[in-house]
C-alpha positions as a printed Julia matrix, in Angstrom:
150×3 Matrix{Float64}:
 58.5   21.04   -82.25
 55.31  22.74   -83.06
 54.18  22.36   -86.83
 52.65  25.58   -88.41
 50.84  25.68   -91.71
 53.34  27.83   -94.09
 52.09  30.75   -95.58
 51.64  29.82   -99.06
 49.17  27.26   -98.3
 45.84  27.56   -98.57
 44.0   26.98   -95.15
 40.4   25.35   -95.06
 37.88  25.14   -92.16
 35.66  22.36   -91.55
 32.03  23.95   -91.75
 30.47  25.07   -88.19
 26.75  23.72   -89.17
 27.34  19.91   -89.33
 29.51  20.3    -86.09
 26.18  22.29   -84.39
 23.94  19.33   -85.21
 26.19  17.05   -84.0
 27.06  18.76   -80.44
 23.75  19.91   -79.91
 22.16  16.42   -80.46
 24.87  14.83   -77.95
 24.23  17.58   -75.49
 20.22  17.23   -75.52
 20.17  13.9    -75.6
 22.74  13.9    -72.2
 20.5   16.53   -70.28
 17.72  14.21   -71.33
 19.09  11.29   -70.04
 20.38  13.09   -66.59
 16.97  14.69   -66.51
 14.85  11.33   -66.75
 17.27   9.18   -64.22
 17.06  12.26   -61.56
 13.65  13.11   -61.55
 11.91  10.56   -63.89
  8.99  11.65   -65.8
  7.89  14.41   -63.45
 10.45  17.25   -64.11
 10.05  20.72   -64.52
  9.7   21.43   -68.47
 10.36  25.14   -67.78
 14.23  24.15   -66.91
 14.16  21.92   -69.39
 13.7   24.58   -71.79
 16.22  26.83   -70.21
 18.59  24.04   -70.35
 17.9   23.57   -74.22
 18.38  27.05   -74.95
 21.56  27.78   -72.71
 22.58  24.45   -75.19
 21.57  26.06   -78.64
 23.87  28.76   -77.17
 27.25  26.63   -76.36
 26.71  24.72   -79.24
 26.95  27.4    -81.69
 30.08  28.89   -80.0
 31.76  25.4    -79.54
 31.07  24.74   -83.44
 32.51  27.86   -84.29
 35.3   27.98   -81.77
 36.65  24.01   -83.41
 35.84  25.5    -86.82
 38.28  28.21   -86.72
 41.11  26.58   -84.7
 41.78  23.38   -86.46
 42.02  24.42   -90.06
 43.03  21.45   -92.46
 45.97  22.92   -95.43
 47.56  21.5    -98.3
 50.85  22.23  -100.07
 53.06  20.67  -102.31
 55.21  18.6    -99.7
 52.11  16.92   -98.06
 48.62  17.47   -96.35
 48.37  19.17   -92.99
 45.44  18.28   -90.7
 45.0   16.77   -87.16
 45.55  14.09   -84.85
 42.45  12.62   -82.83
 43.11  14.23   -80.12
 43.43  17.91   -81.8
 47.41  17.91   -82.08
 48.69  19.19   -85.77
 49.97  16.93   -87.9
 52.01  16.65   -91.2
 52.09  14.0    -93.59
 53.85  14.42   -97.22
 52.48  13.49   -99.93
 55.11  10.31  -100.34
 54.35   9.09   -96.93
 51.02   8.51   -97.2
 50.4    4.42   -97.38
 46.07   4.33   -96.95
 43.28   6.64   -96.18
 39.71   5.62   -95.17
 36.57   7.66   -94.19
 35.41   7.13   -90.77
 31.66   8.59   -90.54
 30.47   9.54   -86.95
 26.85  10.49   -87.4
 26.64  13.41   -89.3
 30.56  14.54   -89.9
 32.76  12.18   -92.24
 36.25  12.36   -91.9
 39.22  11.21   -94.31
 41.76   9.16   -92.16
 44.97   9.88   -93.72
 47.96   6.86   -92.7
 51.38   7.44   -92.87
 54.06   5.63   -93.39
 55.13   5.72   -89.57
 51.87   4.67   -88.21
 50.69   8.07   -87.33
 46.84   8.84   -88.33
 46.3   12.1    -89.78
 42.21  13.22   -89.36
 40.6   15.83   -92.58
 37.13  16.91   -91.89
 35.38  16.14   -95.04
 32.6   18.46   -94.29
 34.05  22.0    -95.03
 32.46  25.03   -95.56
 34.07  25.51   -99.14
 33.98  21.86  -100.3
 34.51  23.11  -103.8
 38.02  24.02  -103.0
 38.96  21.74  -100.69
 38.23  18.87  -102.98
 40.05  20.92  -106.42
 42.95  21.77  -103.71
 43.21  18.05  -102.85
 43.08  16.89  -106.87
 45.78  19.64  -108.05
 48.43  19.27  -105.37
 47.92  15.41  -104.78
 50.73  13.03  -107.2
 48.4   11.06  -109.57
 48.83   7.42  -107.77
 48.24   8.93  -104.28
 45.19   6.93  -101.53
 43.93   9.83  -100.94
 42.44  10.44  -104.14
 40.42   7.71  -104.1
 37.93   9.9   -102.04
 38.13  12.92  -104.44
């Protein structure tokens, strides 16, 4: 069964900047490796360039296109976010046993472990951190892990 974010919850969207950094800087520094074991140091810098620019361009869309569908959400029974892999997930509030940060260059993320095992991800670069964090602080019970990173 799918799981939905309900309707009273407040949705919040991991910011599309620090997710532009971090694609584009994987994606130049691939082409650049492809580039150099191909043709070594005599390659044509004019394709080079196109090949940066055509990568400015899916960068920005890929950022944006992650940004808007995997919103994190928070309600009174429990914290909904995402698996690794991009499925949604649902923890309550009760179930939650640890959290840690995991920080993978420039994005840091709040690992959120429930009582079954299951790892629920938060990207802890959003584009309204304010909210998030006041979100996390007014719906979370007072002895709860994940507060420890609020």
């Amino acid at each position: 069964m799918a799981i939905t974010i309900p309707t009273g919850s407040r949705k919040f969207r991991a910011a599309a900047w620090p997710m532009f950094i971090f694609i584009f800087a994987f994606g130049v520094t691939g082409l650049l490796c492809y580039v150099l074991t191909e043709d070594g140091w005599h390659f044509d810098r004019h394709a080079l360039v196109s090949a940066i620019g055509f990568q400015i361009i899916f960068s920005l869309v890929m950022s944006w296109m992650l940004s808007r569908s995997f919103p994190d959400a928070f309600s009174l029974d429990g914290i909904y976010g995402h698996s690794s892999w991009g499925q949604r997930r649902f923890v309550g509030w009760r179930d939650v046993t640890e959290a840690r940060t995991l920080r993978l260059l420039n994005l840091r993320w709040l690992r959120v472990y429930a009582v079954d095992g299951k790892v629920t991800w938060l990207a802890l670069f959003q584009s309204r951190d304010a909210e998030f964090r006041q979100e996390i602080r007014r719906l979370a019970p007072p002895d709860n892990p994940v507060l420890k990173y609020f």
